[in-house]
C-alpha positions as CSV (number, residue, x, y, z in Angstrom):
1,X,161.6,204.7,138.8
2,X,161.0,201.3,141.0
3,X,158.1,200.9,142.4
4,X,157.3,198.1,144.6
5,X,153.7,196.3,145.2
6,X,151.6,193.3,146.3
7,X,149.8,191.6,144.0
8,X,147.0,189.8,145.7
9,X,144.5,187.3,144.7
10,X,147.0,185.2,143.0
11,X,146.4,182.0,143.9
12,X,148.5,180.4,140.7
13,X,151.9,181.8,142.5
14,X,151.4,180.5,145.7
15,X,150.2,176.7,144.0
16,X,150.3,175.0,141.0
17,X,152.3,174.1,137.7
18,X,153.6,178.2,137.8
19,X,154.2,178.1,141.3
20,X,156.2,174.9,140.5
21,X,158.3,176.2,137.9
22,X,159.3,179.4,140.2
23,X,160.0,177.1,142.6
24,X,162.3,175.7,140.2
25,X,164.2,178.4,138.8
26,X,164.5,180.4,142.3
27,X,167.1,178.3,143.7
28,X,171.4,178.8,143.9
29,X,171.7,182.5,143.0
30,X,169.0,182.4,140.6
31,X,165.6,184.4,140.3
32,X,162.3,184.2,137.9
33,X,159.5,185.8,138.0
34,X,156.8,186.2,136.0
35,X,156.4,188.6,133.6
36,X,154.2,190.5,130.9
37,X,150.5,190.0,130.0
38,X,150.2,187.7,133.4
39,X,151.1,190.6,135.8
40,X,149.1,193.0,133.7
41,X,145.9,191.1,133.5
42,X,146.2,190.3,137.1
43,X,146.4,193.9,138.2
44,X,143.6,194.6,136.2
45,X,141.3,191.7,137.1
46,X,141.4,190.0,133.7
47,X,141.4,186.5,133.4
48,X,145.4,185.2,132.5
49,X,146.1,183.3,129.5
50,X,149.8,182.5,129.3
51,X,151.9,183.2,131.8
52,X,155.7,183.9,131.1
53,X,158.3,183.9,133.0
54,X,161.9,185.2,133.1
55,X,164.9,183.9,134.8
56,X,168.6,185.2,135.1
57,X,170.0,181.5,134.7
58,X,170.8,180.9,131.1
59,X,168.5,178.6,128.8
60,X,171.3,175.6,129.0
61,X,170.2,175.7,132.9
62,X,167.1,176.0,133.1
63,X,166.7,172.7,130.4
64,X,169.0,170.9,133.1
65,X,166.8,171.6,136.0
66,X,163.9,171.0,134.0
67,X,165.3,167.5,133.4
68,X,166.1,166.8,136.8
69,X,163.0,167.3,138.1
70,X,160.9,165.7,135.0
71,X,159.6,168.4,133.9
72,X,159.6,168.3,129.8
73,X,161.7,171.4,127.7
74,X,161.6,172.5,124.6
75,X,163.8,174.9,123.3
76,X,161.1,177.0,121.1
77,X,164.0,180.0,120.9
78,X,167.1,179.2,122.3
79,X,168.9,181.3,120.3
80,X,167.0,184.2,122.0
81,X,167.3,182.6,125.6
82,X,163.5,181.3,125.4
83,X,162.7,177.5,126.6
84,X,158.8,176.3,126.8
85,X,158.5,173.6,129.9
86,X,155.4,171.9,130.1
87,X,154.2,171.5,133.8
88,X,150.8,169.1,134.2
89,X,150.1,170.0,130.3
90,X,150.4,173.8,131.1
91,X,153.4,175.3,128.8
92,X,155.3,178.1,130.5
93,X,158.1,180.1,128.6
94,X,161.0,181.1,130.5
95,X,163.0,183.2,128.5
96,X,166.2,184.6,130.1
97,X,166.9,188.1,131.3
98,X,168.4,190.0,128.1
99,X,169.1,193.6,126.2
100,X,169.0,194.4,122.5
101,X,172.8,194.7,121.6
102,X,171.4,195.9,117.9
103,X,168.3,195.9,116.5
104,X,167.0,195.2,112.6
105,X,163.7,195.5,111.9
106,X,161.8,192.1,114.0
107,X,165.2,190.7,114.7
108,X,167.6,191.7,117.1
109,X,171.5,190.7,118.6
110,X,170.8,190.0,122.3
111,X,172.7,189.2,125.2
112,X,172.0,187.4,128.3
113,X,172.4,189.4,131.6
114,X,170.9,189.7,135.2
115,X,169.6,193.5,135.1
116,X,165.7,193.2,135.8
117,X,165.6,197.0,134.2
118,X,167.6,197.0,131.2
119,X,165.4,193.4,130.4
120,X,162.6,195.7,131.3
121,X,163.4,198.9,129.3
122,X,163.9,196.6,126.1
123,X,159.8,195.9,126.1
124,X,157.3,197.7,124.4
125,X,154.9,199.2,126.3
126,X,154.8,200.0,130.5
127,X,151.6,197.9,131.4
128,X,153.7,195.3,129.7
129,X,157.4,195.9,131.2
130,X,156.0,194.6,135.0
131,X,157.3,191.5,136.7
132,X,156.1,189.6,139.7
133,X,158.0,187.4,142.1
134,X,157.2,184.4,143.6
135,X,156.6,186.3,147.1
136,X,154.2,188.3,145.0
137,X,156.0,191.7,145.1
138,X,155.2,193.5,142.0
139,X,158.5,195.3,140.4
140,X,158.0,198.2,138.0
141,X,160.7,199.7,136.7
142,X,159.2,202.0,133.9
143,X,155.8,203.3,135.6
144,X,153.5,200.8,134.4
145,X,151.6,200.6,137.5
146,X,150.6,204.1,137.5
147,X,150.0,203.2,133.5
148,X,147.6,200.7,134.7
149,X,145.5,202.7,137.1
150,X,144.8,205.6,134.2
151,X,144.2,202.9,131.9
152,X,147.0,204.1,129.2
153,X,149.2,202.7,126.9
154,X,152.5,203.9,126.9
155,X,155.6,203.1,125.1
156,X,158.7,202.5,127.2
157,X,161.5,205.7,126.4
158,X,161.4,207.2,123.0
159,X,158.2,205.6,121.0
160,X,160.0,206.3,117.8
161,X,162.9,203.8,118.9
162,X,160.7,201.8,120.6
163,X,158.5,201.2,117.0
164,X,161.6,201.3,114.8
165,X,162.9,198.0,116.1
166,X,159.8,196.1,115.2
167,X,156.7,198.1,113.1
168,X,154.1,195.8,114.1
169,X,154.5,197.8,117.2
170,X,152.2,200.6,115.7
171,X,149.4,198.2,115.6
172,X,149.9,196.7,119.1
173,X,150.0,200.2,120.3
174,X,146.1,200.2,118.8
175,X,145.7,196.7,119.7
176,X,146.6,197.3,123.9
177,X,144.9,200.8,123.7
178,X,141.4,198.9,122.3
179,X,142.2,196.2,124.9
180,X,143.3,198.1,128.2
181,X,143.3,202.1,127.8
182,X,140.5,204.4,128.4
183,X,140.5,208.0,126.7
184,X,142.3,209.0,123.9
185,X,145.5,207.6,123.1
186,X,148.6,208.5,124.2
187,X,149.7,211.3,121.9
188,X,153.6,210.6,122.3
189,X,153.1,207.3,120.8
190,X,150.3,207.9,118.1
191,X,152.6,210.7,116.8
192,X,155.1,208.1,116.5
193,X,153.1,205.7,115.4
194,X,152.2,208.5,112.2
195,X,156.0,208.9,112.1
196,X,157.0,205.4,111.5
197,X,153.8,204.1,109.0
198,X,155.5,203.8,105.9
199,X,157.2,200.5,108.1
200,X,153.9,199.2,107.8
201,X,154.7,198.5,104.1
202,X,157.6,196.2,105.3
203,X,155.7,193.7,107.9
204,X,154.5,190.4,106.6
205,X,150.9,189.7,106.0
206,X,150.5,186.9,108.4
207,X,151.9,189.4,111.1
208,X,149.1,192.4,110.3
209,X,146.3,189.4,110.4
210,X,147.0,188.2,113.3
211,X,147.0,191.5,115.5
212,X,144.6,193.2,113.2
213,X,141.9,190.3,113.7
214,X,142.5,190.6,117.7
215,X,142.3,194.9,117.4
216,X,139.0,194.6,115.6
217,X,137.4,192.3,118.1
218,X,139.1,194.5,121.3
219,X,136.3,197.0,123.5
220,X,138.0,199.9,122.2
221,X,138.4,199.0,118.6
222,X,135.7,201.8,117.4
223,X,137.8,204.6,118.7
224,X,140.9,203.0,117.6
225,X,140.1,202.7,114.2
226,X,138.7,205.8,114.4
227,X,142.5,207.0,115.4
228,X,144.1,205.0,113.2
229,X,142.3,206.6,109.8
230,X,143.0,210.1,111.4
231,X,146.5,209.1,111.1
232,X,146.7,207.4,108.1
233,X,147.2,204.5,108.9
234,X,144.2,202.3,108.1
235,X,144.7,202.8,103.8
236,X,148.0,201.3,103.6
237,X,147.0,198.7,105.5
238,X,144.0,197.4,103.5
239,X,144.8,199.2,100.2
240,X,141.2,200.6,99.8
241,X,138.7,202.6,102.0
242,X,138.3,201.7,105.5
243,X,134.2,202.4,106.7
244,X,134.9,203.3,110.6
245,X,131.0,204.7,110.8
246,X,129.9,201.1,109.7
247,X,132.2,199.6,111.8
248,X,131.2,201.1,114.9
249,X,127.8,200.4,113.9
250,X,128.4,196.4,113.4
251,X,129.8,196.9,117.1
252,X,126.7,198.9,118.5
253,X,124.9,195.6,116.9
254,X,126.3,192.9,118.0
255,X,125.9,194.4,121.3
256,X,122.6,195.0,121.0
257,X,121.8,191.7,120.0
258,X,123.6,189.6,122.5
259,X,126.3,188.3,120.2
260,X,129.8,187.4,120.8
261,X,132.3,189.9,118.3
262,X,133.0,188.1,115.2
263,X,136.5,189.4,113.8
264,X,134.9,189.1,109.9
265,X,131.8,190.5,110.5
266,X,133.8,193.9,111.8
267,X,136.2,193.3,109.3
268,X,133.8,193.0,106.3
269,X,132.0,196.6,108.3
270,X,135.2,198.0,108.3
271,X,136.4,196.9,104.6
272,X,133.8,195.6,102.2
273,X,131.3,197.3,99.9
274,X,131.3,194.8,97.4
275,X,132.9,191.8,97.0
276,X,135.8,193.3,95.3
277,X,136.9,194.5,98.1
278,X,136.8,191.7,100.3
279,X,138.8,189.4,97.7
280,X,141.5,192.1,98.4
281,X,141.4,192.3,101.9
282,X,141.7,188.4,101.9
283,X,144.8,188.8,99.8
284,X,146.6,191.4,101.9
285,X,145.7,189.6,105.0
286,X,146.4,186.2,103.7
287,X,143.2,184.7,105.3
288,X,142.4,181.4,105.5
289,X,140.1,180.0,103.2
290,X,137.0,179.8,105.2
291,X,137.6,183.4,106.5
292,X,137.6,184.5,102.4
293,X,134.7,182.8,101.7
294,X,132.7,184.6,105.0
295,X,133.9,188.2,104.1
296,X,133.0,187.4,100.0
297,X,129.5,186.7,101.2
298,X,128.8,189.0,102.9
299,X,129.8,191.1,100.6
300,X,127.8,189.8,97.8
301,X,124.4,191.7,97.2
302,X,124.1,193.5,100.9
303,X,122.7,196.3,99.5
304,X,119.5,194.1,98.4
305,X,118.7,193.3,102.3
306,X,117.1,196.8,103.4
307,X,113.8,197.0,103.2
308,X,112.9,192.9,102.5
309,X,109.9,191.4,103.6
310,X,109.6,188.2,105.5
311,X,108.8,186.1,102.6
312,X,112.3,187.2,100.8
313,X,114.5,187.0,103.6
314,X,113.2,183.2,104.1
315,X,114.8,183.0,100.4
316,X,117.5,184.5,101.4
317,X,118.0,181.7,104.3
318,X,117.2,179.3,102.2
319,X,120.1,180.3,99.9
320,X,122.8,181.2,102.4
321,X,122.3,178.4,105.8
322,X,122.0,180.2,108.7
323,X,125.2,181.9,109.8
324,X,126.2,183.3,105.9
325,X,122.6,184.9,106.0
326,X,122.4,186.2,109.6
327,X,126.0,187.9,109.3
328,X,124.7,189.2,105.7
329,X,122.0,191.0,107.2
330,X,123.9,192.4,110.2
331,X,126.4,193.7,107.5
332,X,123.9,195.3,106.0
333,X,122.1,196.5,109.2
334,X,125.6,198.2,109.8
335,X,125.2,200.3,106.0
336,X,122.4,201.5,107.2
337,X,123.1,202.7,110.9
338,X,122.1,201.1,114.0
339,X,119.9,203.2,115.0
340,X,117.3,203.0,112.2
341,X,114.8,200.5,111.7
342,X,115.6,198.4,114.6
343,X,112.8,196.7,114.9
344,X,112.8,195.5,111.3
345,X,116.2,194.5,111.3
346,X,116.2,192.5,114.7
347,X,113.2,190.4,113.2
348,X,115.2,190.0,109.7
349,X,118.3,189.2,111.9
350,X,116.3,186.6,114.2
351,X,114.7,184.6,111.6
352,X,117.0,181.5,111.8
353,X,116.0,181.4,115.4
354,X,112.0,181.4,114.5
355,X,112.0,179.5,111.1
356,X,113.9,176.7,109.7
357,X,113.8,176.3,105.9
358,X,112.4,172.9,104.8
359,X,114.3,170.7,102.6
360,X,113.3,170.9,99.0
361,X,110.6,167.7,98.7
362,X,111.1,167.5,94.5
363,X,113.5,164.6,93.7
364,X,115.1,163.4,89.8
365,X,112.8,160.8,89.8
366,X,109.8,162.8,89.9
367,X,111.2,164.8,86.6
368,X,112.4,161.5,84.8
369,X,108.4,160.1,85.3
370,X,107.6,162.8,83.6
371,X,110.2,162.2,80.6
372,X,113.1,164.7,81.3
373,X,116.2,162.5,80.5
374,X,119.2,161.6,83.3
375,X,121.9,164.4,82.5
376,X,122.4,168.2,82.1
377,X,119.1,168.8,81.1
378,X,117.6,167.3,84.7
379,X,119.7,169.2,86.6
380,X,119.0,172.0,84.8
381,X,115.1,171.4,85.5
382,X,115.9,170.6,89.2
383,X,117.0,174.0,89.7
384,X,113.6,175.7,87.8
385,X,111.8,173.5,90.0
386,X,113.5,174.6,93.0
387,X,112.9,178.6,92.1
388,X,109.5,178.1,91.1
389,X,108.7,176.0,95.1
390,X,110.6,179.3,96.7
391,X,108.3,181.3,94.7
392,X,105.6,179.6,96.1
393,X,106.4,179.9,99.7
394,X,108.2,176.4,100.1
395,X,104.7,174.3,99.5
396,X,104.5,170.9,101.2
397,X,101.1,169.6,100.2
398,X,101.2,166.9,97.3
399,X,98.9,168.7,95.3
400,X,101.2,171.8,94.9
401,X,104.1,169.8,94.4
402,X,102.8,167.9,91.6
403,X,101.6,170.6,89.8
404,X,105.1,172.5,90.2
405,X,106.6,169.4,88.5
406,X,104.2,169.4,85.9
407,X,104.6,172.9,84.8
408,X,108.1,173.0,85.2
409,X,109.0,169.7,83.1
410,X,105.8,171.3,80.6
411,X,107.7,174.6,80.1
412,X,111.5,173.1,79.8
413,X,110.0,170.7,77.2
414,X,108.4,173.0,75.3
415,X,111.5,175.7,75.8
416,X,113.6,173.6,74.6
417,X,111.9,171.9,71.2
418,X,111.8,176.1,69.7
């Protein structure tokens, strides 16, 4: 199934730290090329992140080039023939060419060979089993440059093998679909994909974060989690009901209003209807702190948002800082529907960017002139204080403010001597 091709406009293999380490490796009977996402993205006109590169010498020569030319090595995964070299603060891995000798779940037994298709046929999908060489010749072994031109993700030979050896394969398959397909996804694999998700039980939490946080931020992720909860696949992932109209919805938004996706705010779409349910989701996904504490508020009192005027909404950022409130009321623009009430929500959305909340002017010393003791009590009257300036529409004039402090220090004193 070869297939040979040019890749051009690639600069990076003609010059540069890659360039370098090709240079490196393609010298007394050895080859590397590079491999993987690089090719891919290049093919498709998407900006590269890393570049990998395989090599038939084994790792223990490629750290003793490395060294002879100062270049630094470190062996990240020896045991699996993988060694990062740093080139002008640029890491490359170079992992050697190898076959699964048995497979176990994420783990395999490998060997080292120099067959560029059985190290091919051992990779996931076919937009991700091309290689490059330093010439620029494109090799495919497994069809993913045709892959590539109708935009669709394919797993390389049986799917159900393919997602057998490591489960997380079933959301990469969503994951590259979102990212680089078009169309529906390939039936083949999705029926696999349904086939193998009781695997999905198996796989670590840290593992689904990390590739569920890139799907949901993907172009495609609104059909692909659309696919996924046809298949089943979504519930026994977050425990709980997954909310694909609001979801596509928070997408439609963010779009609409210029923003960059947020992987929380489609997650809380996706996920939350109370805050219930994002203390869950941030359990079974093992989020970081600060990622909890953005799903659990927005979470907390949506449903309040439709429908508030101007005046409550300035509460409301007055309460939350600016990014809690604005990604509260884009959660709740998503309950709703895009489409309705535009207008309304885009000026409830924008308010941070045409009003900043003052800070509150009342300070302890104005309630201990007016005999509230230092302790529990003065906090306590700080806080009616504070409800009572909201509820006058965050007053600055002297007047107003001493009469706020008057009646509030009146009524505690009197509240609390019955």
């Amino acid at each position: 199934m070869s297939e040979v091709r040019l890749l051009s406009d690639a600069p990076w293999l003609a010059s540069g730290p890659a360039a370098r380490v090709l240079d490196l490796l393609n010298a007394d009977g050895e080859e590397a090329r590079v491999i993987g996402g690089a090719v891919r993205n290049a093919l498709m006109q998407i900006p590269l992140a890393d570049i990998d590169i395989a090599t038939t010498a084994l790792p223990e020569e490629v750290i003793r080039r490395a060294k002879r030319a100062g270049i630094k090595s470190v062996p990240t995964g020896i045991e699996h023939g993988t060694v990062t070299l740093v080139v002008d603060s640029q890491p490359f891995e170079v992992t050697t060419l190898r076959e699964d000798t048995e497979t176990y779940g994420r783990k395999a037994r490998v060997a080292f060979g120099r067959d560029w298709l059985r190290d091919a046929e051992r990779r996931d999908f076919t937009i991700n089993g091309l290689s490059v060489d330093a010439s620029g010749v494109v090799h495919d072994h497994v069809g993913g440059l045709a892959d590539i031109e109708a935009r669709r993700v394919r797993f390389i030979g049986d799917p159900a093998q393919r997602i057998a050896e490591d489960y997380l394969r079933i959301l990469r398959f969503f994951r590259f679909h979102a990212a680089y397909g078009a169309g529906e996804v390939d039936r083949a694999g999705y029926l696999a994909c349904i086939g193998g998700r009781a695997g999905l039980s198996g796989l670590s939490a840290e593992r689904i974060r990390m590739e569920m946080l890139k799907l949901v931020v993907a172009n495609g992720a609104a059909s692909a989690m659309v696919a996924m909860g046809d298949g089943g696949l979504l519930q026994p992932l977050f425990g709980g009901i997954a909310y694909t109209g609001p979801f596509a919805a928070m997408i439609e938004i963010e779009r609409l209003m210029k923003l960059a996706p947020s992987a929380m705010r489609r997650l809380a779409a996706l996920t939350v209807a109370v805050t219930e349910d994002a203390r869950r989701i941030a359990s079974r996904l093992r989020l970081s702190n600060a990622e909890a504490k953005a799903l659990d508020s927005m979470g907390h009192r949506w449903w309040r948002l439709p429908g508030m005027d101007e005046a409550h909404a300035k509460r409301r950022l007055y309460r939350l800082d600016e990014e809690p409130y604005r990604d509260r009321v884009l959660l709740a623009w998503a309950r709703t529907g895009a489409g309705q009430d535009v207008d309304q929500w885009r000026a409830l959305a924008t308010l941070p960017e045409r009003w900043r909340a003052p800070h509150f002017p009342l300070r302890a010393s104005d309630f201990i002139a007016r005999g509230i003791a230092e302790g529990p009590a003065l906090g306590h009257v700080l806080t009616l204080a504070e409800d009572a300036w909201l509820a006058a529409d965050f007053p600055l004039e002297p007047k107003i403010l001493s009469d706020i402090a008057d009646q509030t220090a009146a009524r505690f004193t009197r509240d609390h001597r019955l």
